[in-house]
C-alpha positions in Angstrom: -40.1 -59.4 -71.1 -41.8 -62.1 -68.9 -39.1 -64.6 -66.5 -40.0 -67.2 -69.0 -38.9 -65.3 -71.9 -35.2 -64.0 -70.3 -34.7 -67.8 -69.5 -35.1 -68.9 -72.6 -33.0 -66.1 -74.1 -30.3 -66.8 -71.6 -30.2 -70.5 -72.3 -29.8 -69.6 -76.4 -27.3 -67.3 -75.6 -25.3 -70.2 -73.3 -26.2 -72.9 -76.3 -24.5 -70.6 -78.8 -21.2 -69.2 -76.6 -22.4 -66.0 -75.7 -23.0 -66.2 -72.3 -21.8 -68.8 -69.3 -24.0 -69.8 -66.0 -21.7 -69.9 -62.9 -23.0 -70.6 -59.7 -23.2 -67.8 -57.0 -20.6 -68.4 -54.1 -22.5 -65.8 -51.9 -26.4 -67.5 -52.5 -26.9 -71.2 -53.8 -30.4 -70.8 -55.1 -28.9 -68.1 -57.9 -26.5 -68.5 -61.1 -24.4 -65.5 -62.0 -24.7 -65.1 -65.3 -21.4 -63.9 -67.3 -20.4 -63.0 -70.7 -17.6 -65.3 -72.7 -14.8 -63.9 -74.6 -17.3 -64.8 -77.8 -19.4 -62.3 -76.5 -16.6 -59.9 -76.5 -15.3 -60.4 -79.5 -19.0 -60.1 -80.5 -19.6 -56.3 -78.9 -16.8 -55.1 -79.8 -17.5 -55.9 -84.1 -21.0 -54.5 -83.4 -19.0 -51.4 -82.1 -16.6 -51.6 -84.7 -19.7 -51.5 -87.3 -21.6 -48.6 -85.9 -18.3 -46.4 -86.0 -18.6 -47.3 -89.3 -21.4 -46.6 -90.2 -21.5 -43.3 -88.7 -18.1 -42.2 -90.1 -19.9 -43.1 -93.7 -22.8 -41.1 -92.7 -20.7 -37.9 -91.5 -19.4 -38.3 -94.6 -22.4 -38.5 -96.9 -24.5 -35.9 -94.8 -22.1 -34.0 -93.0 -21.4 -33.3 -89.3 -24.7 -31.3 -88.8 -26.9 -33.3 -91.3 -25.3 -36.0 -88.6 -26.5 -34.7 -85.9 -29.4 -33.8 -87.3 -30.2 -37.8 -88.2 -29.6 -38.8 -84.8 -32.3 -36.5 -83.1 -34.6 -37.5 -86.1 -33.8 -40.9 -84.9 -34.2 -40.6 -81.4 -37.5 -39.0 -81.8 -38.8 -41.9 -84.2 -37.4 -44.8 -82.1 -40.2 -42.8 -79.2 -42.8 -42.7 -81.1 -45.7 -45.3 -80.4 -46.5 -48.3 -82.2 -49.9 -49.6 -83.0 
């Protein structure tokens, strides 16, 4: 991701309540960058979904059929694109 493209991110994220810029006691030329309780609230249903998610899978394919979807996963989500 170019510098360009994490500002612009950043500032999207700070226009919608994700994210606050403070500035940096210990350097003036930088912003610390934090998280808002939005954001938190945010994580934590994303969380709260994948647990889910899984817990409806594990229950549709079993606990090895489980674990056998995640390492399916994991070797898909390496695989080159293009």
């Amino acid at each position: 991701m170019t510098p360009q493209a994490m500002s612009e991110l950043v500032e999207h994220l700070v226009s919608h309540g994700y994210l606050e810029c403070m500035p940096d006691a210990s350097d003036r030329r930088t912003k610390l960058i934090v998280l808002t309780d939005l954001r938190y609230e945010a994580l934590q249903d994303a969380f709260d979904t994948i647990i889910g998610i899984e817990a409806d899978l594990e229950v549709l394919l079993g606990r090895d059929g489980l674990v056998q979807f995640r390492r399916v996963l994991s070797q898909v989500a390496v695989l080159p694109t293009g």
